[in-house]
N, C-alpha and C positions, 0 to 999 in steps of 0.2 A: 748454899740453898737456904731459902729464907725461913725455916722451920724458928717454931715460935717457943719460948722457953714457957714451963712447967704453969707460970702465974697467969699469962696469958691465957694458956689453955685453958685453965679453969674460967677465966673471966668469958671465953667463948662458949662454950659446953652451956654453964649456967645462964648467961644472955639469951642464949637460944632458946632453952629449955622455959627460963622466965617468959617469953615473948610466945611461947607456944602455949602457956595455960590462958593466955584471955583472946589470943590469936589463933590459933592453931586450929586445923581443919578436923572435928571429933564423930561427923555424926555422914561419912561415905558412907558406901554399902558393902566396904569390904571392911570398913573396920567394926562393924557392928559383928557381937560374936565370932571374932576372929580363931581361924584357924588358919595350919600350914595350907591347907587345901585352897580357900576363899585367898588368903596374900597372892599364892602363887598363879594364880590363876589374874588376880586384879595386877602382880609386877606386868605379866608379859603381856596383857595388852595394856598397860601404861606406855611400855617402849616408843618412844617416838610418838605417843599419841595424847594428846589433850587430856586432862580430867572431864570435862566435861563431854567429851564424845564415848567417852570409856561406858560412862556409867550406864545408859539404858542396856548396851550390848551384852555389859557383867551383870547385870540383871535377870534380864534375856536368857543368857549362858547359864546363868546359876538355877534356873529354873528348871532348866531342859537336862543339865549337868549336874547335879545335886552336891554329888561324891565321887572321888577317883573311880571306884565302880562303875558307875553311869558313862561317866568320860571315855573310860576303859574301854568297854564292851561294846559303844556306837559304833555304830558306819562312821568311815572318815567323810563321807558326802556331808552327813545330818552337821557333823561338826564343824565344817567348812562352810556350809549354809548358816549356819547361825554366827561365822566370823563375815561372813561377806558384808565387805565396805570397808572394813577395819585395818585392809592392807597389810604388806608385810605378810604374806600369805604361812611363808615359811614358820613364824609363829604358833600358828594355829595348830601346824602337821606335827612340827614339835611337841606342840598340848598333848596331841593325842598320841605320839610314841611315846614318853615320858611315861602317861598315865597308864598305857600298857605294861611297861616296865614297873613302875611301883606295886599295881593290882598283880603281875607276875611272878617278883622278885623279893617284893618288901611288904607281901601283905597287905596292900592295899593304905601302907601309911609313909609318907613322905619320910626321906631318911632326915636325922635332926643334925649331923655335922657337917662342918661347911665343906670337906674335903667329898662327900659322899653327895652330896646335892650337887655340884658343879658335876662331877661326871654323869649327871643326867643331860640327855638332850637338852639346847634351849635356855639351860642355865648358866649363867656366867657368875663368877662373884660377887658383885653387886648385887641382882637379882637373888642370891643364896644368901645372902645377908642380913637381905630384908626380909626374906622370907623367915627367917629364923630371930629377927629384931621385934618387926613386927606383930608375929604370931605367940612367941613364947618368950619377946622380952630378955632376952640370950643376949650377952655381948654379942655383936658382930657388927661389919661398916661395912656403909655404902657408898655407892661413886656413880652415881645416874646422875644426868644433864645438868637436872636442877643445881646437885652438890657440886660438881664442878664448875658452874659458874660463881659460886656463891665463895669457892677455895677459890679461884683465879683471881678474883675482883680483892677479897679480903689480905690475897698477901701479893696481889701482883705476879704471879706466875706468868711469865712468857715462855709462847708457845702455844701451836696446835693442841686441845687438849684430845686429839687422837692417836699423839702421833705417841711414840712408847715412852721417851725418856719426861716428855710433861707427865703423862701418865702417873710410871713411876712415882712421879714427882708429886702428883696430887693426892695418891695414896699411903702416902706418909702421913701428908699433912692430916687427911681424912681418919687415920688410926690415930694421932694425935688428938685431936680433938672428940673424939668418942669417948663418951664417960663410959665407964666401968659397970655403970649399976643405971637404971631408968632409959636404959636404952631404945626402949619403943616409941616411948617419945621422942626421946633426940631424934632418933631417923624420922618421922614423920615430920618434926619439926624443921629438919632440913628441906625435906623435900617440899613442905610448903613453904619456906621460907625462900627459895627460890623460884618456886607458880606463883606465887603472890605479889614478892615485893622486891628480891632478886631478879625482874625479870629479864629478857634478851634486850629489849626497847624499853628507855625510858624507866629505869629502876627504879622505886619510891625510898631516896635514901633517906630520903626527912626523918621517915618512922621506923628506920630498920634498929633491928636491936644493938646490930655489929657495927655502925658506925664512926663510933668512936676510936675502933682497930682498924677498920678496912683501908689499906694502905690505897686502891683504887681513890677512895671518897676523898681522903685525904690529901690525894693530891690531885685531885679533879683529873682523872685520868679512864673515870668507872664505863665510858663507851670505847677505849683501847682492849679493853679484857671483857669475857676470854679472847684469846685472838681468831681470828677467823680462817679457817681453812680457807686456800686459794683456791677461789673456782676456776671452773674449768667451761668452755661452752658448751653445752650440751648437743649433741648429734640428733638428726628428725631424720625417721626411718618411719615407711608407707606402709601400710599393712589393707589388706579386701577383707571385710568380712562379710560372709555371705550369708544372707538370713533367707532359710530357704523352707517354704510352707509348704504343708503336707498338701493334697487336694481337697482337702474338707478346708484351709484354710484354720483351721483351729489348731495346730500342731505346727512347731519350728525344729529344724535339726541343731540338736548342740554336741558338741564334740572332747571329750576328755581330754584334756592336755596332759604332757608329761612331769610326772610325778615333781620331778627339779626343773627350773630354772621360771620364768616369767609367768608368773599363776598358775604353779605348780599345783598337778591335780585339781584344779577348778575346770567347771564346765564353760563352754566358749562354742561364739560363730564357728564353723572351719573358717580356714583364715588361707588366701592366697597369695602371692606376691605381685605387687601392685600391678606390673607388667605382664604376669599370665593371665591366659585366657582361662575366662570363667566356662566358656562354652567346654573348655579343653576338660575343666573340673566336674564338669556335670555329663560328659561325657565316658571319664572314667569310670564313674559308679554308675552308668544307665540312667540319668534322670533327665526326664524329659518335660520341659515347663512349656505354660501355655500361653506367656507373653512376653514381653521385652524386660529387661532386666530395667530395676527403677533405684537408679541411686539414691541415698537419702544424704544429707549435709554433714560435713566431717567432724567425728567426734577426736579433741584431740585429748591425750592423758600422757602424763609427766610418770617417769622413772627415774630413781635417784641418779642412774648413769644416761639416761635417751628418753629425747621426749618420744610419741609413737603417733604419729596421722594417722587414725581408723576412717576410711572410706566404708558404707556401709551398703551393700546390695544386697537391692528385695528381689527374691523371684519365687514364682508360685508354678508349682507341680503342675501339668495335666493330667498324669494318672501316676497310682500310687508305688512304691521303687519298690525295684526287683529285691526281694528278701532275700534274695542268696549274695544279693551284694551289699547287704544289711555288715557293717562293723560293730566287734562288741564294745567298742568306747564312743559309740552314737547312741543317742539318747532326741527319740519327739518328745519335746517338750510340749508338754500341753497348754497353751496361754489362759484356760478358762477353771484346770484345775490342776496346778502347777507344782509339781514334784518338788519336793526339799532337797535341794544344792547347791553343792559351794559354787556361786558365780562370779566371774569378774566384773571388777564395777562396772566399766563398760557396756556389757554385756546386758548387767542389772540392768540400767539405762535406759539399753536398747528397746529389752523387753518391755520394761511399762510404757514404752512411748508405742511400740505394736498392741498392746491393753487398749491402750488409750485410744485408740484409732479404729480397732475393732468394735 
């Protein structure tokens, strides 16, 4: 295994760390008066997500969310409203059981060992590392996207870095190269060092600090690594949503989904299956409309595993639905003065495009 002896190391650690004082990203919004609370919060929606899409949202967030208190004690709607767009829904729910457990269990203050942070929802090692690098400058390492591209290219790691035995393999190398002391830097400095100049397309190797070691560069090899997971084609599955006005026209029905699996606990059209009848739907719950159903143009949205075809139909009320067949996980939406909830994008979508037309 290509683990780098002791001199190396150092000449890594310090490169980095040199290239992060006149380079390095200093002035986000999570790292200004850093705390466990503000990292943790800026790690888990970094996951898979841009810096630059993060930030209004953790801004956003941190406004409405101050302190684990505040996060704690919300409705999981208001929380979920204020993640909508951000994806990865499951993130967010986590936010919020986490921070009930820490306000419950830990006094309201983030636990500070890595062993004790990962067995919170939501947390994985990496994320508990930073958290704890980050915030308090603590040894600890991390192994997010950025760092693993930046380990695979620099020593040639072959291999999926999903799959366990690369894994393994890159957290080694990632302890090895962790200095001891200055820690908050190094991890940030990784992690910019692969947003910046490590990146997926077209790496800027001219100016990387590591070039001189990076076994990738050296032998012109830097777009073979990391290697790439084999896709797979993705499956398209049809979905009706029915967007169904109250009689005033000013009110839409949204519908709770289930807690797990595909926008877990966000609000949503009901949704049919492309080949049932709508009349069949509208007949279960007594609702009786007063024109022809108006399809609108398909919206299509992508899942890590299925893309989903939304077919979207408009219909409007003739008079108003029988309240005994009223569901407690329905919700009129008001379009003119619009309840805070977690929505899915779609949905978002939908809705200012019926704003906009009203």
């Amino acid at each position: 295994m290509p683990i780098t002896d002791n001199s190396k190391h150092v000449d890594f650690s310090q490169a980095v760390l040199n290239w992060f004082e006149t380079h390095g990203r200093k002035n986000l919004p999570w790292q200004l008066k850093p705390n466990p609370y503000r990292v943790w919060i800026s790690e888990i929606m970094l996951q898979q997500t841009q810096v630059t899409t993060v930030i209004p949202y953790y801004e956003n967030f941190m406004q409405n969310f101050p302190d684990i208190k505040q996060l704690a004690l919300a409705d999981e709607d208001k929380v979920l409203h204020h993640w909508t767009g951000l994806g990865y829904y499951a993130r967010a729910r986590n936010l919020h059981k986490t921070a009930k457990i820490i306000y419950h269990e830990h006094h309201g203050v983030l636990p500070s060992t890595l062993d004790e942070l990962v067995e919170l929802p939501g947390i994985g090692k990496s994320t508990a590392g930073a958290i704890m690098a980050l915030a308090d400058d603590k040894y600890a390492v991390i192994l997010d996207g950025n760092v693993k591209r930046v380990l695979c290219r620099y020593h040639c790691v072959k291999g999926w870095p999903g799959q366990s035995d690369t894994q393994k393999q890159l957290w080694q190398l990632a302890e090895r190269h962790t200095p001891s002391s200055n820690c908050r830097s190094y991890t940030q400095a990784m992690m910019d060092l692969g947003a910046t100049l490590c990146t997926r397309t077209k790496p800027s190797c001219s100016v990387c600090p590591l070039q001189q070691g990076c076994e990738a560069y050296l032998t012109q090899k830097t777009t073979e690594f990391p290697y790439k997971k084999i896709k797979k084609k993705l499956p398209v599955k049809t979905t009706q949503m029915l967007i169904l006005h109250d009689k005033s026209g000013e009110k839409v029905l949204l519908e709770k989904r289930p807690p797990s699996g595909i926008w877990g606990g966000l609000w949503s059209f009901p949704e049919i299956q492309v080949n049932d009848s709508i009349s069949g739907y509208l007949q279960k719950y007594g609702f009786v409309i007063n024109a022809q159903t108006m399809p609108w143009n398909d919206i299509h949205h992508t899942f890590s595993h299925y893309h989903l075809n939304i077919k979207p139909q408009i219909l409007w009320l003739a008079k108003e639905p029988i309240l005994i067949m009223e569901k407690p996980d329905w919700h009129w939406y008001d379009l003119n003065s619009p309840t805070e909830l977690g929505l899915a994008a779609p949905v978002k979508t939908l809705l200012k495009q019926l704003v906009n037309q009203s």
